[in-house]
C-alpha positions in Angstrom: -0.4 28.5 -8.7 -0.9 26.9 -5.4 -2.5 28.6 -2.4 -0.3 28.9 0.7 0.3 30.4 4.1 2.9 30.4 6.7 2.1 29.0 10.2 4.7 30.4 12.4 7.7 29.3 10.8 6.1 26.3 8.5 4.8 27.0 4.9 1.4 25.4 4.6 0.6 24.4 1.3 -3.4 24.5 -0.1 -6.6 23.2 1.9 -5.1 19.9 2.4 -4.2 18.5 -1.3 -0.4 19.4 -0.8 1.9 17.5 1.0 5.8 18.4 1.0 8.0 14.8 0.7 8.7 14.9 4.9 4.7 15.0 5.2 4.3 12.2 2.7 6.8 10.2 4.1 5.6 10.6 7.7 1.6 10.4 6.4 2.9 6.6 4.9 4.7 4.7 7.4 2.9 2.2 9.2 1.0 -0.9 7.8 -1.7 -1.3 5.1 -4.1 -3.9 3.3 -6.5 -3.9 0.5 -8.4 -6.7 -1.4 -8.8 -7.4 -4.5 -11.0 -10.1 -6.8 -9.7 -11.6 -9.4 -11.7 -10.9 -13.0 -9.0 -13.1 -15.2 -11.4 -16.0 -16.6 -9.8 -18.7 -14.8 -9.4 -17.1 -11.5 -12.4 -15.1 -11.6 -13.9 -14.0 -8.5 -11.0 -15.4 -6.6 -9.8 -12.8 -3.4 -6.3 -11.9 -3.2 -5.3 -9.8 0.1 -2.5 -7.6 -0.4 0.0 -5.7 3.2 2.4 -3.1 2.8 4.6 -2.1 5.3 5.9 1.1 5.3 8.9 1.8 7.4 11.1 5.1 7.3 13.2 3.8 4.0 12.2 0.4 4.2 9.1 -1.8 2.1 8.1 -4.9 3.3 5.2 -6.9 1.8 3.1 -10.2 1.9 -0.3 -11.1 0.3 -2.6 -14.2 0.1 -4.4 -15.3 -2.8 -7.7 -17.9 -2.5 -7.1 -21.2 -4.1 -8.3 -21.4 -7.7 -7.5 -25.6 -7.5 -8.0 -26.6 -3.7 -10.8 -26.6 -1.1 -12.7 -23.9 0.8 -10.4 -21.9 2.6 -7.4 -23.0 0.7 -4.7 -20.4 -0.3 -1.6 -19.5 -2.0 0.3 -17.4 0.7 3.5 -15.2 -0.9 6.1 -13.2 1.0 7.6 -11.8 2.6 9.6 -9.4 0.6 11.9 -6.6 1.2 13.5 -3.8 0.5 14.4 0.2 0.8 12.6 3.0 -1.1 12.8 6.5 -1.7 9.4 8.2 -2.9 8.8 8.8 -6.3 6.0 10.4 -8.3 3.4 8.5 -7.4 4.9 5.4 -6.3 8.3 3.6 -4.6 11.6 3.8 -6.1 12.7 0.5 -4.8 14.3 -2.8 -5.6 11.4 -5.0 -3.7 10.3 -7.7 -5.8 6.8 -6.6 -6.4 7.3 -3.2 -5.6 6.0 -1.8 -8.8 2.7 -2.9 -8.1 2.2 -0.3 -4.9 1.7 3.6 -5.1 0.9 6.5 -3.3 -2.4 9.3 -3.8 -3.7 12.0 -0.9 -7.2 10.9 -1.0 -9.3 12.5 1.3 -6.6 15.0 3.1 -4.6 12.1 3.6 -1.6 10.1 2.2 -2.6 7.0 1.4 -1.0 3.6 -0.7 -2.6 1.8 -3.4 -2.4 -1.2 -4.4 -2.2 -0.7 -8.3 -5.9 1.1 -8.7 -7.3 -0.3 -5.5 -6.9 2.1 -2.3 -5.5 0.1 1.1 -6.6 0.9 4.8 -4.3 1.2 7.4 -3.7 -2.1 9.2 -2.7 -3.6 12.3 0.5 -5.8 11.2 1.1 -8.5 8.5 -1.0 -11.9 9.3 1.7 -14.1 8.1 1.9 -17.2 6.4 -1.3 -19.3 8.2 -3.0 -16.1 9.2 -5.4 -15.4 6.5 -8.5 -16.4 6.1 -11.1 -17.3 2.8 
């Protein structure tokens, strides 16, 4: 069963762990980041940051990834892609190259996307190709 009440005319649902799909959609839009560190023996230690942009139907993504083969500061830059969505069960529904690697949780009271297992932040906008920094 899950708890609920009714506030005036809107059906609440638990303490904060249940979202309908409008609130989930609305809670998502907007930009976020995570990284991540690479633990595949070649590439081991090596910093990959991941956006997502979230935007009322629409995906957008970009990510950096430290050099394994060049200097300090050196980086593979990827993106961006595109594409529509619809939620799903836990993730997108969409056609966006990549888009299989990003999902969605409420952690905290809050929804919130993941980056496979790691949990993003909300950001300020994407920092483009020569905007990242290792």
């Amino acid at each position: 069963m899950i708890p609920y009440r009714l506030s005036g005319e809107e059906i609440v649902l638990g303490e904060g762990e249940y979202f309908s799909p409008d609130q989930m959609e609305e809670g998502l839009q907007g930009y976020w980041t995570c990284t991540t560190v690479s633990t595949f023996a070649e590439f081991s230690g090596k910093r990959n940051i991941h956006y997502l942009f979230v935007d009322h139907g629409t995906l957008k993504s970009e990510q950096a990834a430290e050099a394994f083969d060049g200097t300090d500061g050196e980086y593979y830059y990827f993106g961006p892609e595109e594409g529509s969505y619809k939620l799903g069960t836990g993730g997108f529904i969409t056609e966006m190259r990549h888009g299989n690697e990003w999902f969605l949780n409420i952690i905290d009271g809050k929804p919130t996307i993941l980056h496979y297992d790691n949990v993003c932040t909300p950001a300020d906008g994407f920092p483009g190709r020569d905007g990242y920094s290792f």
